[in-house]
Residue, then its C-alpha position, 0 to 999 in steps of 0.5 A: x870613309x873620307x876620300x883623302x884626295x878631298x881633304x882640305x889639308x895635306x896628311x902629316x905624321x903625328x909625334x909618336x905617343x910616349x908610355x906615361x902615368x901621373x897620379x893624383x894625390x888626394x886629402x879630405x878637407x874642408x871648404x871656407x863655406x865650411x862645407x866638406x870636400x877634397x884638395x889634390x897635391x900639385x907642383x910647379x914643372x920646370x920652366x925648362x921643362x920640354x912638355x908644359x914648361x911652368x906648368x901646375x901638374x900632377x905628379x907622374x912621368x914616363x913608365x920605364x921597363x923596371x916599371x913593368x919588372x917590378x909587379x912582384x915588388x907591389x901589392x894589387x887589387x883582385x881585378x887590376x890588370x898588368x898594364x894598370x899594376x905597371x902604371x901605378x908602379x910608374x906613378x908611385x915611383x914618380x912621385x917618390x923622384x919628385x915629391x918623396x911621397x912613398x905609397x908603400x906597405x912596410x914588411x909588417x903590413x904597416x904604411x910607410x912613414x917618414x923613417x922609411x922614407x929616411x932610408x930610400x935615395x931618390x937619386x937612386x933606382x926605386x925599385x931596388x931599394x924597396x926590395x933591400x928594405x922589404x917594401x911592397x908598392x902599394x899599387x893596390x891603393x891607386x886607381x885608374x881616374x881617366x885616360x888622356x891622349x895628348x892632342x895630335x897637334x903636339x909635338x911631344x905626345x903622351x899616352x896617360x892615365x889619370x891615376x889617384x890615391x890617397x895623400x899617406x897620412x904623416x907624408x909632407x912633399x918635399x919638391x925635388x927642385x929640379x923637375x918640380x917645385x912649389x908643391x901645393x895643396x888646392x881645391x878643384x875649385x880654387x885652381x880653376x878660379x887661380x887660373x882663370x885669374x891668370x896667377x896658376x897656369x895649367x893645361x888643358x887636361x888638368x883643367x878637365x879633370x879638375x872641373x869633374x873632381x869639383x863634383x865629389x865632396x870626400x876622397x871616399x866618393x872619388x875612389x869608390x867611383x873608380x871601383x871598376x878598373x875602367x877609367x871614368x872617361x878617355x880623351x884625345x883632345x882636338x883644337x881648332x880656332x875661336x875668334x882667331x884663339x885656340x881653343x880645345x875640346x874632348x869628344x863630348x863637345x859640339x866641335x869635336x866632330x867637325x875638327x875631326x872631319x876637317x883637320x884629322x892629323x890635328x892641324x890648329x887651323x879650322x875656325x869655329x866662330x858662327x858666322x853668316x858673310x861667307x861659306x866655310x869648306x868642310x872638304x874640297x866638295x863640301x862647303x856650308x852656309x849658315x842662314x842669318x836666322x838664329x834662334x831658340x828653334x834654329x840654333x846658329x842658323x840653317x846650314x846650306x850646304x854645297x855638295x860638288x866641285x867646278x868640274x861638276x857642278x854643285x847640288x845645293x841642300x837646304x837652301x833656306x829661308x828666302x833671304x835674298x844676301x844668303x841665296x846671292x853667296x849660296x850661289x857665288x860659292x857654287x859659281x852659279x852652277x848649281x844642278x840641283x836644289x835638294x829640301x830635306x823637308x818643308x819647314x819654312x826655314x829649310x825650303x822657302x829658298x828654293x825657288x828665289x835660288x832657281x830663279x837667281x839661277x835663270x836669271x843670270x843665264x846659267x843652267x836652271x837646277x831642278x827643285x827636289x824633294x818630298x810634298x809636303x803631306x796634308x798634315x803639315x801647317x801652312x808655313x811648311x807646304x812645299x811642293x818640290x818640282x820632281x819627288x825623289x824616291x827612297x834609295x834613289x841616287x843623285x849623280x855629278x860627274x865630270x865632263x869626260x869622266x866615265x864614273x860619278x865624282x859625288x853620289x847623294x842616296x835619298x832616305x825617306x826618314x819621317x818624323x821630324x816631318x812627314x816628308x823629311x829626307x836625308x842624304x848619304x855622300x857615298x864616296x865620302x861616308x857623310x850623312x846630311x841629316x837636316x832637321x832629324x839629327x842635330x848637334x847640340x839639341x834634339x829635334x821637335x816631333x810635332x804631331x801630327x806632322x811629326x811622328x815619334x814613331x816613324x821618328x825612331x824607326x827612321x833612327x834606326x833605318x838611318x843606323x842601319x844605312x850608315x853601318x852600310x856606306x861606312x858613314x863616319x860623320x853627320x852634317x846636320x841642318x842646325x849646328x857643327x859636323x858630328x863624328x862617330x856616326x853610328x855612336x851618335x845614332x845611338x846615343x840620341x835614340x837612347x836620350x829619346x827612350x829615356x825621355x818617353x820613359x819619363x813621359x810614360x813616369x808622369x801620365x801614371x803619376x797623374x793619370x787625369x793630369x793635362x799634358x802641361x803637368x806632365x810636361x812639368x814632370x817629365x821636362x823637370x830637367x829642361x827650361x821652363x821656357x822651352x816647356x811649351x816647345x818640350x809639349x809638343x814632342x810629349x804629345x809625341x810620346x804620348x801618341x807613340x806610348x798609346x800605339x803601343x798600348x802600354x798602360x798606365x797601371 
């Protein structure tokens, strides 16, 4: 875990969260394209409203404790649990307050339809009146979509289900006109176009969960996918800054990590926008520079990083390509103090930094930083040879420590992870739970393993060693070479090896497809998904698989 004395911004207290549930009311319909597909009931909150006032929402609201009094008052399904029964008890009744929709089940076993309606007040307590009139809720007919956090930034926070239900047929909306008003039918698509355009506000969460409903043709299809109890995703979005605008993202998304690393209460301050002029502190001890190499290999740029602080130096890792601007700022950030310079690997856009830096480093009079790494083995091409002054050793520990300071500040451990490259290593910041990962974990691409220097199965292995290290040093976050901070460490691991698995089963799909075929036609099976101008870079890591699948000597029959 972090230390929070090397936060960069003070701890606060987020709004406590508020019990909440909305409902989505769904219809089929049919497109302008003619084309089938589903329309959802929206209404306009209140411009005084305390939480998104003018806003376009669903309807719901706050779950109060006759919410969860009442379950003897709905119908449920086999499987839905107390706390979902009071949610959608909850939604039902706000709808009713706000909209005078009932999803309701008549004494007869009918739905309730506008005489029932006629007879409830929605000024009165909802509850009560279903039982005078022998009504059943018809919570049985309403299911759990997603899940939402309100951001930690707010100050009025939610916790809410996304719940939905089919609109009763024979039911118009009438708005209460004094939370809501203007009730609409609109198509995903259309409100997302409306509110792009400016003329249909809407908050971050509807935007979300609109655009996953563009994906569904009928209600049938939404509610068969909500079949399982469980919610189809849970978020607690963060924001930080983008060209100086806010800007949100849910966990899935390549900032979410970092904003999590750098502003975990939620502060609306990081800016996300890639840039090369100067470095961007991730914590008091951790800045990055990104080198001014994008590309379709490198992404933004190859991240530098400075590990340390003024009192006891700096250790830099991966310097980079030897591009004299970057190196000049790499070592004005560090003061010039910079006790050791750390390659993960040889490629020529990590390592050919190293000795420019070390010498800017002499040239200005200021301790000279050894040059660390791995050699590059005999496997590698020629632009990746690299040739460290000192090798470092698996398990081995790199030490800054404060003048008069009896325990180390900062400890960098060294894992051997081949794979990527034969001798690619990552490092684990003990005292801040942080994996540098270099090139064998990035944000927003998967690595290329390419043979023979590269190496699926000690690719993998090293996936799992990696794992293995992080569930030990309680790693929380994950610094790659190319791209943002990743959270959720270990899940990450996870997820890439599975991508991985996924990826050589397909490989292992097209050589028994075609058995005589070349790797560029299995490539065009087994990367259907990918670019067809990344395919030559995609051949590289088949030919991975495909030497990991012989190992193995797994059959093509």
């Amino acid at each position: 875990m972090t230390r929070s004395s090397q936060l960069l911004h003070p701890s606060r207290e987020t709004a406590p969260l508020r019990q909440a549930a909305t409902v989505l009311l769904l219809r089929d319909a049919t497109g302008p394209d003619g084309r089938p597909g589903i329309e959802v009931l929206m209404t306009r909150r209140s411009m005084s409203a305390s939480f998104a006032p003018g806003a376009y929402v669903f309807p719901g609201g706050g779950i109060d404790a006759t919410d969860a009094a009442s379950h003897a008052q709905a119908r449920r399904r086999a499987g839905q649990s107390d706390l979902n029964l009071t949610r959608a008890i909850a939604a039902i009744r706000e709808s009713f307050e706000e909209l005078g929709v009932l999803l309701a089940w008549q004494a007869d076993g009918r739905a309730a339809d506008g005489a029932t309606i006629a007879q409830l007040d929605r000024s009165q307590p909802f509850a009560a009146q279903c039982q005078a009139l022998g009504l059943q809720m018809a919570a049985d007919q309403v299911f759990v979509l997603a899940h939402w956090i309100t951001d930690r930034d707010l100050p009025r926070r939610f916790d809410v289900p996304f719940l939905v239900a089919r609109m009763p047929a024979d039911q118009t909306p009438v708005a209460d006109e004094a939370e809501q008003f203007e009730p609409v039918w609109v198509s995903p698509a259309e409100a997302l176009a409306r509110h792009a355009a400016g003329q249909f506000f809407i908050i971050f969460p509807t935007i979300r969960t609109l655009q996953r409903l563009q994906g569904y043709t009928t209600v049938d299809a939404v509610l068969a996918a909500c079949a399982s109890e469980q919610p189809l995703w849970t978020s607690c979005p963060r924001a930080g800054l983008l060209n100086g605008h806010e800007a949100r993202y849910m966990e899935h998304e390549q900032p979410y990590g970092e904003l999590a690393l750098v502003c975990p209460d939620g502060q609306i301050v990081h800016e996300l926008e890639w840039q090369t002029e100067r470095p961007v502190s991730l914590l008091k001890n951790v800045q990055r520079l990104t080198a001014p190499n994008p590309g379709v290999m490198t992404g933004p740029g190859t991240n530098s990083y400075l590990v340390g602080d003024p009192d006891t130096g700096y250790i830099a890792i991966d310097p980079g390509p030897a591009d004299a601007e970057h190196l000049e700022k790499l070592w004005r950030a560090a003061g010039g103090d910079i006790r050791h310079i750390v390659c993960t690997h040889s490629h020529p856009d990590h390592s050919p930094g190293a000795a420019p830096l070390q010498a800017l480093c002499r040239r200005h009079g200021r301790p000279v930083p050894d040059i660390l790494g791995l050699a590059s083995a005999p496997t590698a091409r020629a632009a990746s040879e690299f040739s460290p002054e000192r090798a470092l050793a698996h398990g081995e520990r790199l030490v800054l420590q404060a003048p008069g300071e009896t325990s180390p500040r900062h400890t960098l451990e060294v894992l051997h992870t081949p794979g990527h490259a034969a001798n690619h290593l990552c490092l684990l910041l003990l005292e801040d739970g942080l994996l540098f990962s270099g090139d064998h974990i990035l944000n927003g691409s998967t690595t290329v393993v390419d043979p023979p220097d590269g190496n699926m199965a000690d690719y993998i292995n090293s996936l799992d060693l990696l794992d293995q290290a992080c569930e030990r040093a309680g790693v929380d976050f994950i610094l790659p070479a190319h791209g943002y901070v990743l959270g959720q460490a270990r899940a990450a691991i996870a997820q890439l090896k599975a991508h991985r698995l996924q990826r050589e089963a397909k490989v292992l799909a097209a050589m028994r497809e075609r058995p005589e075929g070349t790797p560029e036609q299995w490539v065009e099976l087994a990367y259907a998904d990918v670019p067809t101008r990344l395919w030559p870079v995609a051949k590289r890591s088949l030919l991975a698989h495909v030497e990991r699948l012989r190992s193995l000597e797994v059959t093509l029959g």
